[in-house]
C-alpha positions in Angstrom: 8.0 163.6 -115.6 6.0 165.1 -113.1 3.1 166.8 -113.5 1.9 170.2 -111.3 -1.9 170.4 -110.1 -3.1 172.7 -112.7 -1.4 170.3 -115.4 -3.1 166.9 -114.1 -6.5 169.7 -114.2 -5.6 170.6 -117.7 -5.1 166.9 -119.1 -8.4 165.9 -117.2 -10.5 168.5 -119.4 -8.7 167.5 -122.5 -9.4 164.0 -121.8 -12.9 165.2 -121.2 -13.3 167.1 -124.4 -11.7 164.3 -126.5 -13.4 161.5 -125.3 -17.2 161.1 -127.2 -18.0 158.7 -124.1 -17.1 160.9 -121.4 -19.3 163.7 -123.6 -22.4 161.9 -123.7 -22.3 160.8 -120.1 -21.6 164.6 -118.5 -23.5 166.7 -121.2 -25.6 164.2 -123.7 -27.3 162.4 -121.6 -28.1 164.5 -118.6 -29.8 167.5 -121.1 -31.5 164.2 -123.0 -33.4 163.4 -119.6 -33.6 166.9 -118.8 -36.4 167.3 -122.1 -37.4 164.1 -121.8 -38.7 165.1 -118.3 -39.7 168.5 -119.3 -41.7 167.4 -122.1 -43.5 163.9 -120.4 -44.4 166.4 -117.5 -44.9 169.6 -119.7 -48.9 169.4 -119.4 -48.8 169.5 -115.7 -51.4 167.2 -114.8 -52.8 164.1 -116.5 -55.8 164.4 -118.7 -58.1 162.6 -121.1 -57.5 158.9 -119.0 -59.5 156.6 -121.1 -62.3 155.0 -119.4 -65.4 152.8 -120.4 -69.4 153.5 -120.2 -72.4 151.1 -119.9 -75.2 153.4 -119.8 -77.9 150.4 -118.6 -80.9 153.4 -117.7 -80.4 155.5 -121.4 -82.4 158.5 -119.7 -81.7 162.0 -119.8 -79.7 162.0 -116.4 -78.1 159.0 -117.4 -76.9 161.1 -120.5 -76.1 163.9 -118.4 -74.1 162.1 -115.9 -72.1 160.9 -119.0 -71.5 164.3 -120.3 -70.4 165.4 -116.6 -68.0 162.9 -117.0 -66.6 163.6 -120.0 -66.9 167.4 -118.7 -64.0 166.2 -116.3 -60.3 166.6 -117.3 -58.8 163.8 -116.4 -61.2 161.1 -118.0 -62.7 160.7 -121.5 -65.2 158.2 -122.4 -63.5 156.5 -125.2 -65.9 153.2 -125.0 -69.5 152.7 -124.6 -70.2 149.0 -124.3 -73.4 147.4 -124.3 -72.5 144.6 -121.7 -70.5 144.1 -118.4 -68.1 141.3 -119.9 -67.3 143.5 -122.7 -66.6 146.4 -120.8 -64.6 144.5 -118.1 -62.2 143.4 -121.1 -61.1 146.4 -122.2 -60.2 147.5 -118.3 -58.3 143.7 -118.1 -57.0 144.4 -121.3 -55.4 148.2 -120.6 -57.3 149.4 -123.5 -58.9 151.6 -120.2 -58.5 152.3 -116.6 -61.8 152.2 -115.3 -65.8 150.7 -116.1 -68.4 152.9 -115.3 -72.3 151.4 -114.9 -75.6 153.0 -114.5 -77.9 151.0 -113.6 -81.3 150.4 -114.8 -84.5 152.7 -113.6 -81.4 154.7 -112.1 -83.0 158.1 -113.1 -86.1 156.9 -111.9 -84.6 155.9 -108.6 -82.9 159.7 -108.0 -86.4 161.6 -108.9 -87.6 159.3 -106.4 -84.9 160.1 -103.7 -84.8 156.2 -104.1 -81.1 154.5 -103.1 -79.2 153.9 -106.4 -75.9 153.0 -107.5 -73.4 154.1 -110.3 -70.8 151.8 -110.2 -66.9 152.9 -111.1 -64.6 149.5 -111.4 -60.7 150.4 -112.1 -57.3 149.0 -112.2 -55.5 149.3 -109.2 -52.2 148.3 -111.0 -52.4 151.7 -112.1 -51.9 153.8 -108.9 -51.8 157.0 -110.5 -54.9 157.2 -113.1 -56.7 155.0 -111.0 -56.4 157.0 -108.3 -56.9 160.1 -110.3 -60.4 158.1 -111.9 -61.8 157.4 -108.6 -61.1 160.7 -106.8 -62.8 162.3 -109.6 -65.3 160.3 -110.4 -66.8 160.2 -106.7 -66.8 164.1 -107.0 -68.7 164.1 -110.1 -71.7 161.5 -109.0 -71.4 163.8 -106.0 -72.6 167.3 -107.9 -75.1 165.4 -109.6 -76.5 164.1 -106.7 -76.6 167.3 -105.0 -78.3 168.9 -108.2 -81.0 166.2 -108.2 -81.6 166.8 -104.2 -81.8 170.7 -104.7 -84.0 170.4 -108.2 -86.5 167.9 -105.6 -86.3 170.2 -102.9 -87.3 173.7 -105.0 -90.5 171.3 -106.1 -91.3 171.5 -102.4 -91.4 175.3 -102.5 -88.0 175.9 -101.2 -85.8 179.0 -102.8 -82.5 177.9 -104.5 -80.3 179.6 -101.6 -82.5 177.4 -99.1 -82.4 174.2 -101.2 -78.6 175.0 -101.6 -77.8 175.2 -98.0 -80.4 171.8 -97.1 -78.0 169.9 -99.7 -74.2 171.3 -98.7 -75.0 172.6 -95.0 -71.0 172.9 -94.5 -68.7 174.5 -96.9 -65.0 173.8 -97.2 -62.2 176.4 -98.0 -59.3 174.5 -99.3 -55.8 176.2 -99.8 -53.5 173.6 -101.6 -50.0 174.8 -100.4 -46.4 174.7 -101.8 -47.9 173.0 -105.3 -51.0 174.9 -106.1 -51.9 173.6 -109.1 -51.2 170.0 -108.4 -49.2 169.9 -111.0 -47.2 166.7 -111.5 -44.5 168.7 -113.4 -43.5 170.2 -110.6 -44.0 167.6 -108.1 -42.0 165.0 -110.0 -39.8 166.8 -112.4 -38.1 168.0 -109.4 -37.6 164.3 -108.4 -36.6 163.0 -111.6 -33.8 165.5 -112.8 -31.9 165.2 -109.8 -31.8 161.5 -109.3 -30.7 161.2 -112.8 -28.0 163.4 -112.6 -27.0 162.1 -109.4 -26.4 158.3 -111.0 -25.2 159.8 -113.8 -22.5 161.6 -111.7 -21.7 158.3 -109.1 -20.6 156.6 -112.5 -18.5 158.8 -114.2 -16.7 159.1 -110.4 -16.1 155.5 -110.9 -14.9 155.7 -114.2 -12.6 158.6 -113.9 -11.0 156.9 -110.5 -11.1 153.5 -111.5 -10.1 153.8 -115.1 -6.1 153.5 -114.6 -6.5 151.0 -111.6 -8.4 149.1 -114.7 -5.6 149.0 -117.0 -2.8 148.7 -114.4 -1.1 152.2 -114.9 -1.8 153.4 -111.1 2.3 153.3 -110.4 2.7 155.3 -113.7 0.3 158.0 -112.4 1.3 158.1 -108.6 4.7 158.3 -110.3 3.6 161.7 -112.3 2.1 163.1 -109.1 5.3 162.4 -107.1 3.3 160.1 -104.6 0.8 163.0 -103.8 -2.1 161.3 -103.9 -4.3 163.7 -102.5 -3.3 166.5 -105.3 -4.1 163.7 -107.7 -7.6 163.1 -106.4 -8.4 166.3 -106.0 -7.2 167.6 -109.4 -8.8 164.5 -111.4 -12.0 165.1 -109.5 -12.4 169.1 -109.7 -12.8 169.5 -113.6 -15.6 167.1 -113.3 -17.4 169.0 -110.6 -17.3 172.0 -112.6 -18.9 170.4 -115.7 -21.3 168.8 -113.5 -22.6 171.9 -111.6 -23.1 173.9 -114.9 -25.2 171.0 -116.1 -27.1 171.0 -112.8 -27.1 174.9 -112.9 -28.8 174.5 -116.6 -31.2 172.1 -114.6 -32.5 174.1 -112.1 -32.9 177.0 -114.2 -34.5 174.7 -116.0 -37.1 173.7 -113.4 -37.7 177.0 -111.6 -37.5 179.3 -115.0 -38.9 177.6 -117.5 -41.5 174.8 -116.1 -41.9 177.8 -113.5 -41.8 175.3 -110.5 -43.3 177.3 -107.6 -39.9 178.3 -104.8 -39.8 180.3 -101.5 -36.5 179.7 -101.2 -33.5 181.3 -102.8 -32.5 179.9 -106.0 -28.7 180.4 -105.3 -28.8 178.3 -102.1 -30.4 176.0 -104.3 -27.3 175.7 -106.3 -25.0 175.5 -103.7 -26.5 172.6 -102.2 -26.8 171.1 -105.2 -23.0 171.0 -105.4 -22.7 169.4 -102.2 -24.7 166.8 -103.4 -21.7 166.6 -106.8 -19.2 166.5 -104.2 -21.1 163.9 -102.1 -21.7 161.7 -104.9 -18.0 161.6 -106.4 -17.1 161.1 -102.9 -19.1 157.6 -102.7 -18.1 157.2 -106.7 -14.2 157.3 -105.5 -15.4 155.0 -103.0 -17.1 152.6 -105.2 -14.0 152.5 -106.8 -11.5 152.4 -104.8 -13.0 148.9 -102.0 -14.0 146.8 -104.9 -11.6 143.8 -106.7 -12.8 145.2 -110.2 -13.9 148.0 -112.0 -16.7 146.2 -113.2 -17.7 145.0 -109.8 -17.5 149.0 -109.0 -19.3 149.9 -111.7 -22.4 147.6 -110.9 -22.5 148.2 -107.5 -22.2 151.9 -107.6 -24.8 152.0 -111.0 -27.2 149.6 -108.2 -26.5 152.3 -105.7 -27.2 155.6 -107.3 -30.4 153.9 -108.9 -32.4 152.6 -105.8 -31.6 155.9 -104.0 -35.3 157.8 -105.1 -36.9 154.1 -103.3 -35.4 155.6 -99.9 -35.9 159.3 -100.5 -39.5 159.6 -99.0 -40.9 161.7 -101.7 -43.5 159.3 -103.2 -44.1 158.0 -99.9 -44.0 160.1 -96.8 -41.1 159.9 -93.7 -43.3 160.1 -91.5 -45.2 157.0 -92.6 -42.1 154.6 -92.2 -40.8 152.6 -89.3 -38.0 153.6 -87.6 -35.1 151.4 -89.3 -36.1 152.5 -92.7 -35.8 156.1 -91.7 -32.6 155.4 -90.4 -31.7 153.6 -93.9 -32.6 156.4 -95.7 -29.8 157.9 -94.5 -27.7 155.7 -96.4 -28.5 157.3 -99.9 -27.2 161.1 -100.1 -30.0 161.5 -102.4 -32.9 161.2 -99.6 -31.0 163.8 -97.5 -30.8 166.2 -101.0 -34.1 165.8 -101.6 -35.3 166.8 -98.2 -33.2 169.5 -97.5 -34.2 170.7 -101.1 -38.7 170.2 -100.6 -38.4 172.2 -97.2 -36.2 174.7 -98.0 -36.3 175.6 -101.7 -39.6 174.7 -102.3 -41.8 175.0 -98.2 -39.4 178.1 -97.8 -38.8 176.5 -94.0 -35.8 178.4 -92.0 -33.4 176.5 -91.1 -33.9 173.5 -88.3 -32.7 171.1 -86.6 -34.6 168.6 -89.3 -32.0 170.1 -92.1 -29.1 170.0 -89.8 -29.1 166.5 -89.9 -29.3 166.2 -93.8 -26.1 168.4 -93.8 -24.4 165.9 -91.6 -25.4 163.2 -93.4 -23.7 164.8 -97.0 -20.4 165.6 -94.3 -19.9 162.0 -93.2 -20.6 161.0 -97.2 -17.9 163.6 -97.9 -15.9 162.3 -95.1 -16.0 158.8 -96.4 -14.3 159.0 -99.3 -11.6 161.3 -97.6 -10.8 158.3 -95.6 -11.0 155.8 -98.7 -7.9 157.9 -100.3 -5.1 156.0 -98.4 -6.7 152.8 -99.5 -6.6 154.0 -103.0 -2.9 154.8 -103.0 -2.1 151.5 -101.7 -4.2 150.5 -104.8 -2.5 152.7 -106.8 1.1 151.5 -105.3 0.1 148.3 -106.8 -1.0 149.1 -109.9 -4.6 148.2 -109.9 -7.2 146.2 -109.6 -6.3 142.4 -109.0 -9.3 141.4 -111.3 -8.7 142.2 -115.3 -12.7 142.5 -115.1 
């Protein structure tokens, strides 16, 4: 019997609908990630990073340095020790990220103007917080410092504005742009969502293409289409890039409406370049599925795919910083040319370039190959399926 395009469309919902697997993997487990991102990220910035405190001096700067400390956001004091070794197992053992010491005759020392330490050992395992740690913890030895110098200098008869200006003689005005509050929600939340959904998306692809080359029934279905295999492709592949844009429409409402992820560009372009990137990654799911013996093999190597795309995106590390073959093999994951086109338009607000141009070309020649994969996957199809049982 053959089957008409809105018919082979129709049985692909119902198929969708029925089918508890395909349910979890387009709706479950794309809104699951979606809080679970929301709700790791949904302070904005880290806080409260446990640290350790051997207070050596016990004076009343040394008390007050450990109160500024503990003043600061992102670290708590949650051990005082009494000895190095003690205080050096709890950073080796990850009870902590960081030792802090204060030396002996150390408020002695500062009255003095004397040269003294404060020591600040963490684990550089821990990028982030230990990053974080020593950022702020260099600012906060930094104020007290300063307040020491001006409280010496007013003893000498200057006025607090004079002192003031003797201790910080140049002041900075910093603007933070495009994230102004440094917050981590919306720095990485906007990473996270659409990487999952993009491997979530480069799966199913393979599963909804690959399924009857699996169980031999591709002669059946070319059958049904009357040899039209691009109507097929097209009408098996449409009902899932509907779904798939209403979830990523849900997750960019998400982002921008509810996290409240700063945007100067318009939310609506947003969208539609988010479906380009749907498109682009059933495109290299067809592909997956079509060039390998198995649907197994197709599944791994698509799954390997999709995941190591955010290691070539250039968020975490910059584009710029990078030689000149792994810029060119970022290209080789849609996801890097998304992401990009996504920071400088939706969230930089740039016009656009010639910069962007390229990351539309890149999702074209995606597009493009799995246009040129179809007549490899009715020869597939003419044969029944895969060669492999796997």
């Amino acid at each position: 019997m053959k089957k008409s395009f809105f018919t082979i469309i129709k049985e692909e919902f119902v198929r969708i609908f029925t089918s508890t697997r395909l349910l979890l993997f387009i709706f479950g487990f794309p809104l699951l990630l979606f809080a679970y991102y929301a709700a790791l990220f949904n302070k904005g910035v880290v806080t409260d990073l446990p640290i350790t405190l051997l207070d050596l001096d016990k004076t009343q700067l040394s008390r007050k340095l450990a109160f500024m400390i503990e003043a600061n956001p992102s670290m708590k004091i949650k051990y005082e020790v009494s000895d190095e070794l003690e205080g050096e197992r709890t950073v080796r053992s990850g009870e902590s990220y960081a030792l802090v010491i204060i030396p002996k005759d150390f408020s002695r020392n500062a009255q003095k103007g004397s040269p003294t330490n404060v020591t600040c050992y963490y684990n550089g395992e821990f990028i982030l917080p230990g990053g974080l740690i020593m950022r702020d913890f260099q600012l906060t030895a930094g104020m007290l410092a300063a307040g020491v110098h001006m409280v010496s200098l007013e003893q000498n008869n200057l006025t607090p504005t004079e002192a003031l200006n003797m201790v910080q003689p140049v002041n900075t005005d910093e603007h933070i742009l495009y994230n102004p509050y440094t917050s981590y929600s919306y720095y990485l939340g906007t990473a996270f969502m659409p990487m999952a959904l993009q491997l979530i998306i480069m799966i199913v692809s393979i599963f909804a293409f690959g399924e009857a080359l699996k169980h031999k029934k591709g002669k059946e279905l070319l059958e049904s289409v009357d040899n039209k295999v691009w109507k097929l492709v097209i009408a098996k592949a449409l009902p899932y890039t509907i779904l798939f844009f209403i979830v990523g429409f849900f997750m960019n409402t998400l982002l921008f409406y509810k996290l409240g992820v700063p945007t100067k560009g318009s939310f609506w372009a947003t969208n539609l370049y988010l479906l380009v990137l749907i498109v682009v990654c059933q495109s290299m799911g067809f592909f997956a599925a079509t060039i390998m013996p198995s649907f197994r093999l197709a599944a791994t190597v698509g799954g390997a795919y999709g995941a190591i795309a955010f290691s070539f995106a250039g968020y975490t590390f910059p584009v710029e910083g990078m030689n000149s073959f792994i810029k060119a093999l970022n290209y080789v994951f849609p996801y890097h040319s998304y992401m990009r086109f996504f920071v400088n338009s939706t969230l930089k607000g740039v016009v656009y370039n010639y910069e962007q141009k390229t990351y539309l070309i890149a999702m074209a020649v995606f597009i493009c190959i799995g246009i040129l994969t179809i007549p490899l996957y009715y020869k597939k199809l003419k044969k029944g399926g895969y060669q492999s049982y796997d």
